[in-house]
C-alpha positions as CSV (number, residue, x, y, z in Angstrom):
1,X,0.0,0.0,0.0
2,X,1.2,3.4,-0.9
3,X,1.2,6.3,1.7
4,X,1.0,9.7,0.7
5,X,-0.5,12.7,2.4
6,X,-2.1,15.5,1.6
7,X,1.7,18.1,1.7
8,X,2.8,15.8,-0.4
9,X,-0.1,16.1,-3.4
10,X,-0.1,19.8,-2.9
11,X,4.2,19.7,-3.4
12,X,4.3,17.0,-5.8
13,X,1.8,18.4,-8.1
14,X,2.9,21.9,-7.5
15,X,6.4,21.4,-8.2
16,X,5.6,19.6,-11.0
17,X,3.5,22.4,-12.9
18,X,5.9,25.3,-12.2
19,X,9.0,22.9,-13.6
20,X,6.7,21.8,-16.8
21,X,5.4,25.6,-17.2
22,X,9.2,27.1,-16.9
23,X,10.7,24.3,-19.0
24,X,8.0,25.1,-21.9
25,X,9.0,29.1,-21.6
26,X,13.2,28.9,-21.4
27,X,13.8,25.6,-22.6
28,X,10.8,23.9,-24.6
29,X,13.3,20.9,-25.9
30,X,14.9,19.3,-22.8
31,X,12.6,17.7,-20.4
32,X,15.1,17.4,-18.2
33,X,15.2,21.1,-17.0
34,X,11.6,20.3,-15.6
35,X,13.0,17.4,-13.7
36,X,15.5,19.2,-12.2
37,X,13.0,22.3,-11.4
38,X,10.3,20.4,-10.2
39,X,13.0,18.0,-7.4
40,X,14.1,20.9,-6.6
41,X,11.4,22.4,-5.5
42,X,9.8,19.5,-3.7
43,X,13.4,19.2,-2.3
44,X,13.3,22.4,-1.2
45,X,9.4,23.1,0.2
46,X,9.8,19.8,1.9
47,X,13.1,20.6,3.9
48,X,11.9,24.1,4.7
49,X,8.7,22.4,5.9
50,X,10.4,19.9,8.2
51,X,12.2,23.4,9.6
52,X,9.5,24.8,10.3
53,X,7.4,22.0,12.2
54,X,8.4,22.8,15.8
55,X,6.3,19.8,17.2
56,X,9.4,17.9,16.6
57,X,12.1,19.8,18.4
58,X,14.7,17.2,19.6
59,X,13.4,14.2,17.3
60,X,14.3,13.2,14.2
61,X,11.9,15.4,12.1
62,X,13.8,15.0,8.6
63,X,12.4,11.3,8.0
64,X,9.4,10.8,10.2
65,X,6.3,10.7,8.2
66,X,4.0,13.2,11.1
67,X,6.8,15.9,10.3
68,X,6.1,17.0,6.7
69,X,5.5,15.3,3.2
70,X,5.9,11.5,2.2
71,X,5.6,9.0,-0.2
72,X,5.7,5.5,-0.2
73,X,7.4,5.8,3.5
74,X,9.5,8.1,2.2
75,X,9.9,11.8,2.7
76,X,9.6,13.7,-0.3
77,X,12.6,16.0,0.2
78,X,14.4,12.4,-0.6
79,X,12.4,11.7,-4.1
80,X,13.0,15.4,-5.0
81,X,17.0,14.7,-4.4
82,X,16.3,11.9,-6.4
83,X,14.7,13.7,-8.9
84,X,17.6,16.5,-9.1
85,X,20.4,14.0,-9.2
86,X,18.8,12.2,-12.5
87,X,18.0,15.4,-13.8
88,X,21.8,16.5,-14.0
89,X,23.0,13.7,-14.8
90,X,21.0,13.6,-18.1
91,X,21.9,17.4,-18.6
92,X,25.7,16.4,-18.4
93,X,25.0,13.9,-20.7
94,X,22.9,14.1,-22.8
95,X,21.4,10.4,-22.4
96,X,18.3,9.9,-21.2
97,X,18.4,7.5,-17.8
98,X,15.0,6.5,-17.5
């Protein structure tokens, strides 16, 4: 069973439609500059987030699931590094990974 909360619809989908919508205006050929705009943003809203949450002071906030986005048991601030890391990788070169 997948897990995924409500943060993380609102951040996945969020970051995903600013990436595709910046990508279409700068760079309308490489999908990978939406990749790496979208992670980074979920990376990003995710992390800042988790530093914002004080319920947590003193536990580990950065991978419990009550402490910001997940999915799949996962925070999201790990997909969108994920996400980030594939999309330079394919910008550097050129080959597509997935």
């Amino acid at each position: 069973m997948t897990r995924l909360n409500g943060l993380a619809i609102l951040f996945l989908f969020g970051s995903a439609a600013v990436g595709m919508l910046v990508q279409r205006l700068v760079v309308p050929s490489n999908e990978a500059v939406a990749v790496l705009i979208g992670g980074t943003l979920m990376l990003l809203l995710d992390l800042g987030y988790r530093l914002r949450n004080d319920d947590f002071n003193g536990r580990p906030k950065w991978i419990s699931m009550k402490a910001g986005a997940y999915l799949a048991f996962f925070p999201l601030w790990g997909w969108g590094l994920a996400l980030v890391v594939v999309a330079l990788v394919q910008l550097v070169t050129g080959q597509e990974i997935i």
